[in-house]
Every structure is written in structure tokens, then in C-alpha cells.
C-alpha positions in Angstrom: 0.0 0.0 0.0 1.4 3.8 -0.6 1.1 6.2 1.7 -0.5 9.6 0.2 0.4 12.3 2.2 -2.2 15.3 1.9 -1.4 19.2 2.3 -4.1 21.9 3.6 -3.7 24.6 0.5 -4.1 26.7 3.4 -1.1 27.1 5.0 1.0 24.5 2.6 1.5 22.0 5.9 1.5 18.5 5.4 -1.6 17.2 7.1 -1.2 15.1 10.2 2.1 17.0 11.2 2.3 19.8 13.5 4.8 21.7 11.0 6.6 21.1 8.2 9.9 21.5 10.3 8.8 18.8 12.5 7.6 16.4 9.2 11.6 17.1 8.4 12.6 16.1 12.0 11.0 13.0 12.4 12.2 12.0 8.8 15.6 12.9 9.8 15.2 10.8 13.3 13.5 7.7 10.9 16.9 8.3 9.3 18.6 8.0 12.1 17.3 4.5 12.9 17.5 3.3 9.8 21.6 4.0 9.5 22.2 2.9 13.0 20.7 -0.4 12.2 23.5 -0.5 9.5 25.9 0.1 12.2 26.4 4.2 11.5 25.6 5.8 14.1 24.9 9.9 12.7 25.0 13.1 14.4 22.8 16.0 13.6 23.7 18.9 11.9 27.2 17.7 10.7 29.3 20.4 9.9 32.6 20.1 7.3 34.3 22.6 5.2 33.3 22.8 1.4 34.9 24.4 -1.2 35.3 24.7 -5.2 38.8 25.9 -4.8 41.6 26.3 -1.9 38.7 28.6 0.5 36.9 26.4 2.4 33.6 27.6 4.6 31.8 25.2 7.2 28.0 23.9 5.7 25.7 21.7 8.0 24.6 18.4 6.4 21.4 17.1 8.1 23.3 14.0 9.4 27.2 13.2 9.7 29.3 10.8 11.2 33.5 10.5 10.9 33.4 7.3 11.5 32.8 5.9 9.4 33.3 9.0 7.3 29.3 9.8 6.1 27.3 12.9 4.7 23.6 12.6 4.5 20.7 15.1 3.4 17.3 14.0 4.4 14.3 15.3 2.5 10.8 14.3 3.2 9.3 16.2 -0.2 6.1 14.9 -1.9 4.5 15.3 -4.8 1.8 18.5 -4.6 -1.8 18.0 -3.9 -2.3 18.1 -7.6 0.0 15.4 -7.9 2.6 17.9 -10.1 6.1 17.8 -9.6 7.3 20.1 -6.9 9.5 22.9 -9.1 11.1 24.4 -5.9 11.7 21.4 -3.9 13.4 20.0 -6.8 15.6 23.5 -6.8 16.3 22.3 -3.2 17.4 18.8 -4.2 20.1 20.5 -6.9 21.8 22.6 -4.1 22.2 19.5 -2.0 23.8 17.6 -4.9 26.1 21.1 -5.2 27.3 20.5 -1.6 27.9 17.3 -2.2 30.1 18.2 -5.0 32.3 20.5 -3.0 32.1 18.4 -0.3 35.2 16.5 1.2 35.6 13.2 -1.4 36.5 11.4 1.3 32.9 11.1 2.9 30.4 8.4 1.7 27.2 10.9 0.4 24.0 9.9 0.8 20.8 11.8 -0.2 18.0 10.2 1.9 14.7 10.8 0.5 10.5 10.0 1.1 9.3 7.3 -0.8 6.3 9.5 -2.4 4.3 8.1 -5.5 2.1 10.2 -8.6 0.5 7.1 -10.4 3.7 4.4 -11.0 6.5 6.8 -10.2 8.3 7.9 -7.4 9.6 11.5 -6.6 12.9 9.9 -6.6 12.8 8.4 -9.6 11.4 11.0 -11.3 14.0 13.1 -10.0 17.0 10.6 -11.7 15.0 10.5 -14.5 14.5 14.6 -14.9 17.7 15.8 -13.1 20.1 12.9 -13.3 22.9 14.4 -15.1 23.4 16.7 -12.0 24.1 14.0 -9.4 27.5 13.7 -9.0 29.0 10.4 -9.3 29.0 8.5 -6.1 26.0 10.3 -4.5 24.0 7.4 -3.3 19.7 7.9 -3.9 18.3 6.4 -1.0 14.1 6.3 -0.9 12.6 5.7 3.2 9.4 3.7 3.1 7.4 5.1 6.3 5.2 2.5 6.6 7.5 -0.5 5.9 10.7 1.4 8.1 13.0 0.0 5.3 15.0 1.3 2.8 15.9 0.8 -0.7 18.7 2.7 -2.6 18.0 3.9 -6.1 21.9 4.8 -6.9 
């Protein structure tokens, strides 16, 4: 069974959550206990430096660990109410691939994502599908099934 998740047009929170920046807390705490039933144990707001040249400036991944070495972004998007792709989330999903870019190549990157479906596809998916060429190579595409607590990775 998929989960729909429904918005009030309202106010643009996801129903059933108190805010949108709790939604992303609990997403990022399912993370959490996903990982550390892999045996990575992540801390919150992870800071390293990132760069494209020699200056360097401290960014906050939602979830770190350096040991093992491990970047994560968690994002608990959906498709809209209308079931259209979400243009400015997808904006949001480019800038974490840029940090991962200009991240330290030395860290495992994982972009940890709600399994959300429009008809046969996944936000994910669609996302590879649409916006692939700006992953860069050896970002890992996770998906988080809420109702199952499990985990399947994409890339």
C-alpha cells in the first residue's frame, strides 16, 4: 500500500504533522534508525568545510558521522496536492547535490529521500529520471518507506 500524504492549501503543511519543520525532524530521526541499524551511528547537523577551490567555509549536512566517514541530506518532499512535480523542492534537491560536490571526497554521500508516489513513479525516480545528469558520481539515492521502516537505494 502507498502512503499519500495530503497538504491543507491553506497554510502548505502537510496534514497530520504539526509543521513542516517537525515532518523534516521525524524524517531525519527515521533516518537516524535506519543508519544505525547498519551500524552508522549519525549526528545532527554535521558540519565540514566545502569548497570549489583552496577557500573552504563550514556547511551543516542534516546528518554526519567521521566514522565511518558519512554525509547525509534528508528530504521528506512529496508530490503536490495536484500530484505535479514540486518545481522548488526539486531546486532544493540541486543545491544539496552542489554540496555534495564541493564536499570532502572522502565522505560516503547519501541523499536520503521519502518514498512518495504520482501514479507508477516515485519523486525519486522521477528526479534521476529529470535531473540525473546533476548528481554527481557516487552520490548514493536512497528512498525511506514510512510505513515499511526500510530502505531501498536507487543509486
Amino acid at each position: 500500500m502507498i502512503k499519500r500524504t495530503k497538504m491543507d492549501n491553506n497554510n502548505f503543511q502537510r496534514v497530520g504533522a504539526t509543521s513542516n519543520t517537525h515532518a523534516g525532524n521525524d524524517f531525519e530521526a527515521a533516518a537516524c534508525t535506519f543508519f544505525a541499524t547498519q551500524g552508522i551511528v549519525l549526528t545532527k547537523s554535521f558540519a565540514v568545510p566545502v569548497g570549489i577551490s583552496e577557500t573552504k567555509k563550514l556547511h551543516r549536512f542534516d546528518l554526519g558521522s567521521e566514522r565511518p566517514p558519512v554525509l547525509v541530506e534528508c528530504k521528506s518532499h512529496t508530490w503536490t496536492q495536484g500530484g505535479n512535480m514540486p518545481s522548488a523542492k526539486m531546486t532544493v534537491w540541486n543545491e544539496a547535490m552542489y554540496y555534495f560536490h564541493v564536499a570532502p571526497s572522502s565522505y560516503r554521500k547519501i541523499f536520503f529521500v521519502l518514498k512518495h508516489y504520482r501514479r507508477d513513479q516515485s519523486l525519486a525516480a522521477y528526479y534521476l529520471k529529470t535531473h540525473g545528469h546533476l548528481v554527481p558520481e557516487g552520490v548514493e539515492i536512497w528512498e525511506y518507506d514510512f510505513e515499511l521502516s526500510a530502505a531501498e537505494r536507487l543509486r
